[in-house]
PyMOL Python script that loads the backbone (N, CA, C, O; Angstrom):
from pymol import cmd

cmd.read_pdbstr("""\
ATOM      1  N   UNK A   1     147.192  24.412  70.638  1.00  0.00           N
ATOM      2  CA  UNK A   1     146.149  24.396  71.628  1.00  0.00           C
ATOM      3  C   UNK A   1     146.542  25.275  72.803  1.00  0.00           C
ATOM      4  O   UNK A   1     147.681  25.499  73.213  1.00  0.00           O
ATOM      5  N   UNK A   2     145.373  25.734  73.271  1.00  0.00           N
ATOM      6  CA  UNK A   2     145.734  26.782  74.503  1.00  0.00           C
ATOM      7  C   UNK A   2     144.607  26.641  75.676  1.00  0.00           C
ATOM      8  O   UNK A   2     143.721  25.815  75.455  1.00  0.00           O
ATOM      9  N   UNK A   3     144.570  27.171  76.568  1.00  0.00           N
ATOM     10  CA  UNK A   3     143.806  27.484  77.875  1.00  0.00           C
ATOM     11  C   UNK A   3     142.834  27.827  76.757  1.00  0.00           C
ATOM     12  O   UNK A   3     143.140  28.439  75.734  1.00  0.00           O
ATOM     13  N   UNK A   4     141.209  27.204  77.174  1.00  0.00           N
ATOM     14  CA  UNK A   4     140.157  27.915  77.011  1.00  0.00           C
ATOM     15  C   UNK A   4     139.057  27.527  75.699  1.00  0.00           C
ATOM     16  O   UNK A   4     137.846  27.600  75.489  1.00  0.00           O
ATOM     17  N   UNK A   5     140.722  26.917  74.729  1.00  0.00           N
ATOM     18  CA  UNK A   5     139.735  26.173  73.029  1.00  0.00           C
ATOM     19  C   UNK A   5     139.062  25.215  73.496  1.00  0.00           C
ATOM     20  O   UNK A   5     139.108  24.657  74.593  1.00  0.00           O
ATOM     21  N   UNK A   6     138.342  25.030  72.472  1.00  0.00           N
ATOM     22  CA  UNK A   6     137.151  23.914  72.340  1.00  0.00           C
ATOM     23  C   UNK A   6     138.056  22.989  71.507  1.00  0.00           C
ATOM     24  O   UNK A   6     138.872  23.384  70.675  1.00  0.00           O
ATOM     25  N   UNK A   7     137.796  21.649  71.849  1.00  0.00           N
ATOM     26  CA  UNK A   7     138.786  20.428  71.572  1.00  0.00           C
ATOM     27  C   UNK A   7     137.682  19.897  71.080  1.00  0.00           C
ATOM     28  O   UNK A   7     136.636  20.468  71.385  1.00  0.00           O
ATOM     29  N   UNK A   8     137.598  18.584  70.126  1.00  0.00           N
ATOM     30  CA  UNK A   8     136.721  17.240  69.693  1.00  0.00           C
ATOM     31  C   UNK A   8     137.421  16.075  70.041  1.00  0.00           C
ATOM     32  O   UNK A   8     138.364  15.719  69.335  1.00  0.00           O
ATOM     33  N   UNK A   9     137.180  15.604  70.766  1.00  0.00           N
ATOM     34  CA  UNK A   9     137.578  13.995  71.473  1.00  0.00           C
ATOM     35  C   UNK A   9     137.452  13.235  70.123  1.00  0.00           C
ATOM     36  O   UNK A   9     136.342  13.020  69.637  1.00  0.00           O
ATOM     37  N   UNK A  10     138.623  12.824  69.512  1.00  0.00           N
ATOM     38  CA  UNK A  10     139.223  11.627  68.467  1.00  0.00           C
ATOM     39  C   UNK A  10     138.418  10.197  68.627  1.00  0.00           C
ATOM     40  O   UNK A  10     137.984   9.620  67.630  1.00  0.00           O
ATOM     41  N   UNK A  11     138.302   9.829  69.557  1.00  0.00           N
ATOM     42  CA  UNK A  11     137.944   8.280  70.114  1.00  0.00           C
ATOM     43  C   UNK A  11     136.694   8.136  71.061  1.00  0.00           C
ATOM     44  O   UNK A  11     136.625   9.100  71.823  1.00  0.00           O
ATOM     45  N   UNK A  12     136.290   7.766  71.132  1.00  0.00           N
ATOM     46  CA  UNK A  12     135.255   7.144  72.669  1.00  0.00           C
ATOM     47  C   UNK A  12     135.989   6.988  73.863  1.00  0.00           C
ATOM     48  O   UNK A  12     137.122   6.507  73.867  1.00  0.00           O
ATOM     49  N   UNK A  13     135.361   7.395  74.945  1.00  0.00           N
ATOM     50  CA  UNK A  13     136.394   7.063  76.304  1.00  0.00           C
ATOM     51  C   UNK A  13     135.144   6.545  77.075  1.00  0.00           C
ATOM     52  O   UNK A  13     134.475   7.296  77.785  1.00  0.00           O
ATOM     53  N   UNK A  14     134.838   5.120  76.889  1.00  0.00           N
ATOM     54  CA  UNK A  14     132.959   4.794  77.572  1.00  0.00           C
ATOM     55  C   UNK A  14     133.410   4.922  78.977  1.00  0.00           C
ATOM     56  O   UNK A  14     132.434   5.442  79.519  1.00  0.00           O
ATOM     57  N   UNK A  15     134.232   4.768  79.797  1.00  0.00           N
ATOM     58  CA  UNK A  15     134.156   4.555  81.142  1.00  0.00           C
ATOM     59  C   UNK A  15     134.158   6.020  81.735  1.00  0.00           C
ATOM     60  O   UNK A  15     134.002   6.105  82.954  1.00  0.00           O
ATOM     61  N   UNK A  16     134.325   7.236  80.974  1.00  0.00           N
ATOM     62  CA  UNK A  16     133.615   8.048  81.152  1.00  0.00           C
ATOM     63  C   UNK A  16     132.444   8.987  80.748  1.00  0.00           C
ATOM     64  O   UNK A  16     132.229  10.127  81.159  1.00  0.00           O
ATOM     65  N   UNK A  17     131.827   8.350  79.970  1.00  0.00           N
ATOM     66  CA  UNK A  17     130.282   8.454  79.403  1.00  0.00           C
ATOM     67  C   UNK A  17     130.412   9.180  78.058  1.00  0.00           C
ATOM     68  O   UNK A  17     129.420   9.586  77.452  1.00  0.00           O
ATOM     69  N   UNK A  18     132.036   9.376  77.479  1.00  0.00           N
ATOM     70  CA  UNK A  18     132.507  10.082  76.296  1.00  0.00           C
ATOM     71  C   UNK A  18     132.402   9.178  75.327  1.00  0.00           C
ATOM     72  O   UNK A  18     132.559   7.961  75.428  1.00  0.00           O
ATOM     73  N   UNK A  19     131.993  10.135  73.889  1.00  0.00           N
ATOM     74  CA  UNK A  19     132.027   9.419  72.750  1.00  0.00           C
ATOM     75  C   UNK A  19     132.980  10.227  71.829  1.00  0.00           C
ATOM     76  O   UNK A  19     133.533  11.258  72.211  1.00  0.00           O
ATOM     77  N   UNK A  20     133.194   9.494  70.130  1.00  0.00           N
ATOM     78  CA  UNK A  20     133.917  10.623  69.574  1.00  0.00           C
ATOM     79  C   UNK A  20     132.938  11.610  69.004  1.00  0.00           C
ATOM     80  O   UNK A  20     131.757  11.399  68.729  1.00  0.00           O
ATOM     81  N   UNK A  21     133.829  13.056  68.832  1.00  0.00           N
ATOM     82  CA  UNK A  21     132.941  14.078  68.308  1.00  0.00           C
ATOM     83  C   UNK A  21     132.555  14.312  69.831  1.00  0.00           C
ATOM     84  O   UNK A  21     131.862  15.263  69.470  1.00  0.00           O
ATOM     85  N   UNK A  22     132.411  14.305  70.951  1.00  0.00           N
ATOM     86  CA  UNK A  22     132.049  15.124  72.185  1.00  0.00           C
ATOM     87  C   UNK A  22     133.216  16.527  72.064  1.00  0.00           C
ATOM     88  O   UNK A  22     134.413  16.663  71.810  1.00  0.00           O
ATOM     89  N   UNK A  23     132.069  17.397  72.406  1.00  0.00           N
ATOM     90  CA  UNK A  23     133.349  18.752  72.563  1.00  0.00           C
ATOM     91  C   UNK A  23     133.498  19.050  73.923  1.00  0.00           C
ATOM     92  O   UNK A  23     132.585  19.167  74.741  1.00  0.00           O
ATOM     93  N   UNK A  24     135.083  19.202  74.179  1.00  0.00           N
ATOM     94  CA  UNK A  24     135.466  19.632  75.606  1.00  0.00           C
ATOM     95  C   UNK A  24     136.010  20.983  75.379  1.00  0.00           C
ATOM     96  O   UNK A  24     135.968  21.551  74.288  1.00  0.00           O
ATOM     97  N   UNK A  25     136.695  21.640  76.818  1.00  0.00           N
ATOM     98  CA  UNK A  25     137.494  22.948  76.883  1.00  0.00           C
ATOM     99  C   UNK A  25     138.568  22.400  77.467  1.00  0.00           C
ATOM    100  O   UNK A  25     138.513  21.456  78.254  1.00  0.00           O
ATOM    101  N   UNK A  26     139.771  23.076  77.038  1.00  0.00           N
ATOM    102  CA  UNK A  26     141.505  23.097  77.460  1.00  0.00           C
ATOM    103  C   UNK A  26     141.145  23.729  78.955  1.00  0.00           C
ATOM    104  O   UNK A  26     140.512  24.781  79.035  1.00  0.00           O
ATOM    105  N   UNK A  27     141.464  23.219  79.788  1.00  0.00           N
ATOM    106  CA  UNK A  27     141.286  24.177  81.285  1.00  0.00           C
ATOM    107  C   UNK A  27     142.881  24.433  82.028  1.00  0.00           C
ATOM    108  O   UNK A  27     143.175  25.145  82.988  1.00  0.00           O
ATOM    109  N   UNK A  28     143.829  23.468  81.084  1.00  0.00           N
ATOM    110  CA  UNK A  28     145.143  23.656  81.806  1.00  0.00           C
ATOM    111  C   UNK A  28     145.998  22.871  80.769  1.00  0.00           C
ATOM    112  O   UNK A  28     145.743  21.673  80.643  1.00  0.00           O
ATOM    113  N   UNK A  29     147.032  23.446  79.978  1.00  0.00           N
ATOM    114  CA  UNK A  29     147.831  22.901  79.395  1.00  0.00           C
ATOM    115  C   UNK A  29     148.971  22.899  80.234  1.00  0.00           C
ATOM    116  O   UNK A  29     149.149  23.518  81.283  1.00  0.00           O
ATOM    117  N   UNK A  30     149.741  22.098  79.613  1.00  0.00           N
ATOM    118  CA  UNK A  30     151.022  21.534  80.398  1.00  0.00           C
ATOM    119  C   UNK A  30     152.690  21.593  79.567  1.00  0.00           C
ATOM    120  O   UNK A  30     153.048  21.109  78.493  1.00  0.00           O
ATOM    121  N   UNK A  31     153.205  22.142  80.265  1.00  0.00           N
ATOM    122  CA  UNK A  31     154.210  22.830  80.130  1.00  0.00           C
ATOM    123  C   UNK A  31     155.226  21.926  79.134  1.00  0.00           C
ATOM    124  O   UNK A  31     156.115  22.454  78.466  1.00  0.00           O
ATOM    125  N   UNK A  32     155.060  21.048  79.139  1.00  0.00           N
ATOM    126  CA  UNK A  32     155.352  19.788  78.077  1.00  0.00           C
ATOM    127  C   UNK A  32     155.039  20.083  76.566  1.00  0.00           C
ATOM    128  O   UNK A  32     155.766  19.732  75.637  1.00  0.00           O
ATOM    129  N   UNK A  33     153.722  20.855  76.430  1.00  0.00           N
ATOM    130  CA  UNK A  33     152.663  20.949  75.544  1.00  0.00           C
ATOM    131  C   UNK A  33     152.397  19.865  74.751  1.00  0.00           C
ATOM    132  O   UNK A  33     152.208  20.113  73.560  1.00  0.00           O
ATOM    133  N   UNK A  34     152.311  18.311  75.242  1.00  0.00           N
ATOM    134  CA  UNK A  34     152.366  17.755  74.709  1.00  0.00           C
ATOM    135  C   UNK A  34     151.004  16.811  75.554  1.00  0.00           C
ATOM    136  O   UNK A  34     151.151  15.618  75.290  1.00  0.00           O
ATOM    137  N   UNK A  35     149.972  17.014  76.317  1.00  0.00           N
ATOM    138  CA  UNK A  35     149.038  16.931  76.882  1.00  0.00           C
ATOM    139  C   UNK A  35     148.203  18.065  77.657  1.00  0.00           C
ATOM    140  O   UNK A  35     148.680  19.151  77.987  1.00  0.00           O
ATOM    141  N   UNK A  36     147.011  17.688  77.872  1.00  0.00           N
ATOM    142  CA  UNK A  36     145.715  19.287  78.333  1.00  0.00           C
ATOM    143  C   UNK A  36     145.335  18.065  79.561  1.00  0.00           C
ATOM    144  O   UNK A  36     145.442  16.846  79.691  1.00  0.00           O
ATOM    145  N   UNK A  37     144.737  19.454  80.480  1.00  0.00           N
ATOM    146  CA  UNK A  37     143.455  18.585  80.945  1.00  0.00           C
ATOM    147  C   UNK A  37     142.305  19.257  80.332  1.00  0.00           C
ATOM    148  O   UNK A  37     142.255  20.473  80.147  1.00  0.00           O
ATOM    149  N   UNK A  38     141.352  18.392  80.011  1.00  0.00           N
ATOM    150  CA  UNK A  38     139.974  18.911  79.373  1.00  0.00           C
ATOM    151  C   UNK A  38     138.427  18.531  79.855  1.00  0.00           C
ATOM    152  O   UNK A  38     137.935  17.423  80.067  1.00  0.00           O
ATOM    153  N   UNK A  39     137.939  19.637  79.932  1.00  0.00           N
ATOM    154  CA  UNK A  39     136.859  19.471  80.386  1.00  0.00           C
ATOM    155  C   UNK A  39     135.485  19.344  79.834  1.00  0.00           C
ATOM    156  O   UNK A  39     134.946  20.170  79.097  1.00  0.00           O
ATOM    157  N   UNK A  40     134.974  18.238  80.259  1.00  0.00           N
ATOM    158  CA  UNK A  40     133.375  17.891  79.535  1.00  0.00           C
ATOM    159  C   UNK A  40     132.320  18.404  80.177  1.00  0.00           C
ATOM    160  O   UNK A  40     131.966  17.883  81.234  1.00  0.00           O
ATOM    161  N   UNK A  41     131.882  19.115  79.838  1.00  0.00           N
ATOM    162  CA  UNK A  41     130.234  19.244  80.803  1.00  0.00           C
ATOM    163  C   UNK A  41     128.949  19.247  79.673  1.00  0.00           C
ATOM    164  O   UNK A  41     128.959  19.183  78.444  1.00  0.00           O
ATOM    165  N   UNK A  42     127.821  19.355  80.683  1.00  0.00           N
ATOM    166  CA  UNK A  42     126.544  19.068  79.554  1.00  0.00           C
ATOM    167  C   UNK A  42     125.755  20.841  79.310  1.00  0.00           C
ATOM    168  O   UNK A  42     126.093  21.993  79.582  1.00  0.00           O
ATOM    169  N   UNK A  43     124.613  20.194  78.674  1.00  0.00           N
ATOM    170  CA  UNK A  43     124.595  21.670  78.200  1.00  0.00           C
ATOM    171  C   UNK A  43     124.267  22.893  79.801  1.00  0.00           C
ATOM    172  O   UNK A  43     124.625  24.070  79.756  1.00  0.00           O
ATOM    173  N   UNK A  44     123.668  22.378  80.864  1.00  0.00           N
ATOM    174  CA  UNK A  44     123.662  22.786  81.856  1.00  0.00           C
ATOM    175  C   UNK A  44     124.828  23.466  82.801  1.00  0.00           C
ATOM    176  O   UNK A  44     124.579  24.204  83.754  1.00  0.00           O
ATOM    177  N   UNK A  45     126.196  23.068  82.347  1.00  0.00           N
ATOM    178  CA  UNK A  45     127.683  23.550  82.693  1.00  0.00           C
ATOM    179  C   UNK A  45     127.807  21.923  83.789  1.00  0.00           C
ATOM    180  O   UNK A  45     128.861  21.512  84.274  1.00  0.00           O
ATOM    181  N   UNK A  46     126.877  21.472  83.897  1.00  0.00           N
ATOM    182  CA  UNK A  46     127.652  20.401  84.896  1.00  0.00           C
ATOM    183  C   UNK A  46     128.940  19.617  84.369  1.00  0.00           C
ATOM    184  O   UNK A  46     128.897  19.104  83.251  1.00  0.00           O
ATOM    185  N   UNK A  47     129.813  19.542  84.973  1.00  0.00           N
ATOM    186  CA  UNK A  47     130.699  18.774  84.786  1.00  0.00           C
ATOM    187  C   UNK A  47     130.625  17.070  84.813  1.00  0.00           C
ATOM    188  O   UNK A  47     130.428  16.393  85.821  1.00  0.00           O
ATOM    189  N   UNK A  48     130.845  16.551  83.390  1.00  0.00           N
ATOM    190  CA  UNK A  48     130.869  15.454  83.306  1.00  0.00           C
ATOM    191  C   UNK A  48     131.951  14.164  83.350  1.00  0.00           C
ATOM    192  O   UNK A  48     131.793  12.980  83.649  1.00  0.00           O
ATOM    193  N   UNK A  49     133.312  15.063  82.843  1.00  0.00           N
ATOM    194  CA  UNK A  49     134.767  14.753  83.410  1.00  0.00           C
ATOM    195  C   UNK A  49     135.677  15.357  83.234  1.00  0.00           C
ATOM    196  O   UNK A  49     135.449  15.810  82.112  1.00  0.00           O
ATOM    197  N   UNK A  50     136.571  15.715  83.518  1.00  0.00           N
ATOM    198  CA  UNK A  50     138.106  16.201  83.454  1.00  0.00           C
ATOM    199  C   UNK A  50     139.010  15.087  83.425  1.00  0.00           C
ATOM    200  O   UNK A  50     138.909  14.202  84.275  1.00  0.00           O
ATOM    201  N   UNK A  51     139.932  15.046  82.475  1.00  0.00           N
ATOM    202  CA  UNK A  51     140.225  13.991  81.928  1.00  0.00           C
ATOM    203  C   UNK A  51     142.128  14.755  81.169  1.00  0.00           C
ATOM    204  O   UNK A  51     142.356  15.554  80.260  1.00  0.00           O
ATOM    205  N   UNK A  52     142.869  14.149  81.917  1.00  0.00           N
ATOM    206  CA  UNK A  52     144.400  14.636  80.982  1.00  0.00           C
ATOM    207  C   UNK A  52     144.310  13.607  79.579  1.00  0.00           C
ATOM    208  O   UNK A  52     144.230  12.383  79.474  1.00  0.00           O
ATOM    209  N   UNK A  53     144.354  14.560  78.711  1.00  0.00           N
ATOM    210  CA  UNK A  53     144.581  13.938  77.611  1.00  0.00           C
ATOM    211  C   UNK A  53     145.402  14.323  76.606  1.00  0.00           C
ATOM    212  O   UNK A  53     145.420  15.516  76.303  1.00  0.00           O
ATOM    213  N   UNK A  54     146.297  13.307  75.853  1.00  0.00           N
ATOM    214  CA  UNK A  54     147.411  13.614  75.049  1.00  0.00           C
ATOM    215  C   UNK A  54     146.584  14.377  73.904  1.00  0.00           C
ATOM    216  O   UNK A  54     145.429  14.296  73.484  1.00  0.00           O
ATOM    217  N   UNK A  55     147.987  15.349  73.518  1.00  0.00           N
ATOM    218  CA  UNK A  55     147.193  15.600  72.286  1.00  0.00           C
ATOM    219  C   UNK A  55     147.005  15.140  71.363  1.00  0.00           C
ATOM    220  O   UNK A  55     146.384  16.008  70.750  1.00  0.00           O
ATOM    221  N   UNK A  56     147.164  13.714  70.292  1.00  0.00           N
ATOM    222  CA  UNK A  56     146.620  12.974  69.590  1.00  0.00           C
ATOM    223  C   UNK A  56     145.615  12.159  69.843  1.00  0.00           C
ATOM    224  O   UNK A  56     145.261  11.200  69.157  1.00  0.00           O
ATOM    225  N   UNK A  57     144.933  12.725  71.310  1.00  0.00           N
ATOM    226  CA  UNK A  57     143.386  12.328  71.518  1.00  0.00           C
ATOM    227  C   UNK A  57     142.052  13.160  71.007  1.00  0.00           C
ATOM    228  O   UNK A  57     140.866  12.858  70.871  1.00  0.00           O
ATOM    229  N   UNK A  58     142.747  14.224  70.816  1.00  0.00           N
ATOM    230  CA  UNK A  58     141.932  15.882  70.064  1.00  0.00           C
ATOM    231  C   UNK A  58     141.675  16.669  68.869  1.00  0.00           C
ATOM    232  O   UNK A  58     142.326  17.090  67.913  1.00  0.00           O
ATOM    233  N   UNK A  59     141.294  16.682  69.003  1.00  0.00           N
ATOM    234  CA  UNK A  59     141.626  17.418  67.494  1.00  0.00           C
ATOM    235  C   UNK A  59     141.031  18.948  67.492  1.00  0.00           C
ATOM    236  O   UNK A  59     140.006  19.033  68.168  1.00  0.00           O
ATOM    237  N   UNK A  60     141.453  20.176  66.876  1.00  0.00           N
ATOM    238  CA  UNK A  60     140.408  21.177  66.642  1.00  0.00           C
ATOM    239  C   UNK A  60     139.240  21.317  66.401  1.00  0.00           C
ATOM    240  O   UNK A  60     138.795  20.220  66.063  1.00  0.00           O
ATOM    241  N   UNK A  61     138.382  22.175  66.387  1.00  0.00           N
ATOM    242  CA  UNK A  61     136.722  22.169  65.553  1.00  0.00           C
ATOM    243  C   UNK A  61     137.336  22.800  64.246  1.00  0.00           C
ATOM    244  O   UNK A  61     137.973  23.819  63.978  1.00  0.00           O
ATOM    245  N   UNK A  62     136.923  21.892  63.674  1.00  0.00           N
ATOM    246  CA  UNK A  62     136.891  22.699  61.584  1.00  0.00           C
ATOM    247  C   UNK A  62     135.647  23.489  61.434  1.00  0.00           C
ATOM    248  O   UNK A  62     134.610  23.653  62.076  1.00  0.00           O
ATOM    249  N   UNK A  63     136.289  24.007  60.076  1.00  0.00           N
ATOM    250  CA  UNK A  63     135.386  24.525  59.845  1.00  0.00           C
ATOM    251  C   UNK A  63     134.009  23.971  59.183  1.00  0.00           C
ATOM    252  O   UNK A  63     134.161  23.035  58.399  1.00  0.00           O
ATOM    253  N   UNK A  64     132.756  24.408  59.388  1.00  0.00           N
ATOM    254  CA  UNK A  64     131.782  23.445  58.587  1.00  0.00           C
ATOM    255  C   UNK A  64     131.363  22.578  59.271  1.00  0.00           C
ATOM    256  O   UNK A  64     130.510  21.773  58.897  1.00  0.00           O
ATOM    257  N   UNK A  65     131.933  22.597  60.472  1.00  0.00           N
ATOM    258  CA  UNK A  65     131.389  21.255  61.703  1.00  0.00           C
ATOM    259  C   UNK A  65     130.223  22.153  62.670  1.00  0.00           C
ATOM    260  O   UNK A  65     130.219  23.384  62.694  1.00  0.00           O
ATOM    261  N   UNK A  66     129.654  21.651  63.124  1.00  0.00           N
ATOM    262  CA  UNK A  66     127.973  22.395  63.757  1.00  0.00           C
ATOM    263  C   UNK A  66     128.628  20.844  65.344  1.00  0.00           C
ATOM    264  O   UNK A  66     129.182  19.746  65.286  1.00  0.00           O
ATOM    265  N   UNK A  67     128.094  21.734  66.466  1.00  0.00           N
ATOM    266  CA  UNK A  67     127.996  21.043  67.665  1.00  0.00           C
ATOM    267  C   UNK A  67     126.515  20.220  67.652  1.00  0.00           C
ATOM    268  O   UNK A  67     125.483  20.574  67.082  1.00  0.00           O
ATOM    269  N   UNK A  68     126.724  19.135  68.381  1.00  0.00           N
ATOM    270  CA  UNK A  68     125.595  18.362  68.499  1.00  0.00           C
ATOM    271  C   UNK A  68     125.183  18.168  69.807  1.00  0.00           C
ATOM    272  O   UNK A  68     125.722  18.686  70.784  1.00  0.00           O
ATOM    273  N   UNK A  69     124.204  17.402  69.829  1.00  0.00           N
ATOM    274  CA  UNK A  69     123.554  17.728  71.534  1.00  0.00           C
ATOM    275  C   UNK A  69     123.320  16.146  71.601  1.00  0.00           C
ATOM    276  O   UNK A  69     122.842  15.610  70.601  1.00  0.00           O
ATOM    277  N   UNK A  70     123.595  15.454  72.598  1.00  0.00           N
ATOM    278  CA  UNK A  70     123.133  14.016  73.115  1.00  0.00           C
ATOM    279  C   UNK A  70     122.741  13.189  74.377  1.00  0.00           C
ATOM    280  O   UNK A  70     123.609  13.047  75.238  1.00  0.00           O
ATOM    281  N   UNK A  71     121.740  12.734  74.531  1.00  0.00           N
ATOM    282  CA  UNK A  71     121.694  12.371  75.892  1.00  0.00           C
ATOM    283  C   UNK A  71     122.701  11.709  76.707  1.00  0.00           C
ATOM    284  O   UNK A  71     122.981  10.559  76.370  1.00  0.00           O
ATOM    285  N   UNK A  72     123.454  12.333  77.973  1.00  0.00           N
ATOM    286  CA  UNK A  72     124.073  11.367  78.463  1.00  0.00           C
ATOM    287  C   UNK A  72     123.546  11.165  79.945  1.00  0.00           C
ATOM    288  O   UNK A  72     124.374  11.297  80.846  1.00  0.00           O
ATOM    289  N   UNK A  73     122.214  10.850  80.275  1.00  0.00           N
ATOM    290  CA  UNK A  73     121.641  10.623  81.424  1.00  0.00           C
ATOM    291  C   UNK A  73     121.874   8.829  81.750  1.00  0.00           C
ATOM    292  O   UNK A  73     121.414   8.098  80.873  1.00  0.00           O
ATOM    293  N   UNK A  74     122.320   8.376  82.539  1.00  0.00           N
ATOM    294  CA  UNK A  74     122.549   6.826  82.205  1.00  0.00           C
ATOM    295  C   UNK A  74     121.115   5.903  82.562  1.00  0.00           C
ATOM    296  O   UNK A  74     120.321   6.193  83.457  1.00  0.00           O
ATOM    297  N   UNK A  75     121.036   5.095  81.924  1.00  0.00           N
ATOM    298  CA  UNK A  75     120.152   4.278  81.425  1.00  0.00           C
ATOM    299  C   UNK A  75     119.402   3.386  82.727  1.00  0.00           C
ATOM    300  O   UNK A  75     120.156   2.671  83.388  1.00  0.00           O
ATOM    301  N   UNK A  76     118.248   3.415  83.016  1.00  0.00           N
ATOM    302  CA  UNK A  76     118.133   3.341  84.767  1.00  0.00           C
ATOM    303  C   UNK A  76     118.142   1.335  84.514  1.00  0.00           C
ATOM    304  O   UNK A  76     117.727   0.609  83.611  1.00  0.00           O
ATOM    305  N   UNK A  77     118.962   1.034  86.062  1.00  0.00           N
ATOM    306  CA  UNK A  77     119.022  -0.055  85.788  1.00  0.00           C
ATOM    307  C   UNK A  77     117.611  -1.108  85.758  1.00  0.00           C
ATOM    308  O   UNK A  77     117.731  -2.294  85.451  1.00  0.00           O
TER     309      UNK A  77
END
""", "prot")
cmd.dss("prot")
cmd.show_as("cartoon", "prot")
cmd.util.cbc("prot")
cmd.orient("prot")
């Protein structure tokens, strides 16, 4: 993994509106190389979280995998 790939979040992270299969970007690996920080945004570029995450939270995009699109507007109370 490097500055800049597209990552797939392994797990759900709900307390930040992440599911698995969300795709983020590497914005800063760490000299360890053994964690990123990664960034979520929607299709608009807003940022939805930045989040350090190990790397057995990630995984690459394969091949044969297509991006998906999902609402994450939260649900009015």
């Amino acid at each position: 993994m490097t500055e800049l790939d597209l990552v797939v979040l392994k797990e759900s992270i709900i307390e930040h509106g992440l599911v698995a299969g969300d795709v983020g970007t590497v914005v800063h690996r760490y000299s360890d190389e053994e964690a990123s920080e990664v960034e979520f945004v929607d299709t608009r570029g807003t940022t939805i979280a930045v989040l350090t995450l190990e790397d057995s939270a990630v995984r690459p995009p394969m091949a044969g995998e297509i991006l998906h699109v999902r609402d994450v507007t939260p649900a009015a109370p």
